[in-house]
N, C-alpha and C positions, 0 to 999 in steps of 0.2 A: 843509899846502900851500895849498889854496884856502882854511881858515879865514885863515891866516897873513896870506896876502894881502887877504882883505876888511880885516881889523883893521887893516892898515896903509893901503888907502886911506879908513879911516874916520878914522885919523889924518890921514892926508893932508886932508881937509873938515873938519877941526877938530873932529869927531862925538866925543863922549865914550866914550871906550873904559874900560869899569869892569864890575866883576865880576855888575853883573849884566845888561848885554849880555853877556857869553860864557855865564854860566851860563842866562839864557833861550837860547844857539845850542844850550849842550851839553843842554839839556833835551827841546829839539824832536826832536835827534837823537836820543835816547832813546827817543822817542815815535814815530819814525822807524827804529827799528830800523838806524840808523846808526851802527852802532861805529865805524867807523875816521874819520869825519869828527866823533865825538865826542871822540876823542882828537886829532884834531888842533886842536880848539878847547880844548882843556884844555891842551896844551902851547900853543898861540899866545897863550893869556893869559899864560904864566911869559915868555914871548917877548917881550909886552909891556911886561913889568913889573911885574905881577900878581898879587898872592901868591892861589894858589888856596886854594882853602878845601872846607869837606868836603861843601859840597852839589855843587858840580861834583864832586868828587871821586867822590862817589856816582852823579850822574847818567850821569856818565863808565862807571862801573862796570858799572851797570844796563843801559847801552846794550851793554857786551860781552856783560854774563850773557844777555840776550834776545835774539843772537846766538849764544850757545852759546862765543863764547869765551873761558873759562873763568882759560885762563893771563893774554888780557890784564885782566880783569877780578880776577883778583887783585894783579897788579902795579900796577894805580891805586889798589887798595886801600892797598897795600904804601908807596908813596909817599906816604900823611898823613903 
């Protein structure tokens, strides 16, 4: 949702949108104990255009397990 929309007005400013802008967003979220804002930046990168790759993928993951949610944290898994 709000990842979605930054990425798009970062397109909108011509800002370079590439996998390692998302994967520094889904990291901080990580570190942030922000799961669900880190799955939204791992889906708004495919949303981009994006092909994710396994470190988002993980940090994606990481952010549910240190959150405790467990289910979503295997189905990011599940998606390499």
């Amino acid at each position: 949702r709000q990842a979605l929309d930054l990425s798009l007005k970062m397109l909108r400013y011509s800002l370079e949108v590439t996998l390692v802008t998302f994967g520094a967003a889904i990291s901080a979220c990580e570190k942030a104990v922000q799961w669900e804002a880190a799955l939204d930046w791992l889906f708004a990168a495919a949303s981009c255009g994006l092909k994710r790759d396994t470190v988002m993928h993980s940090a994606a993951a990481s952010s549910c397990e240190k959150a405790a949610r467990w289910s979503e944290a295997l189905s990011v898994l599940a998606a390499l």
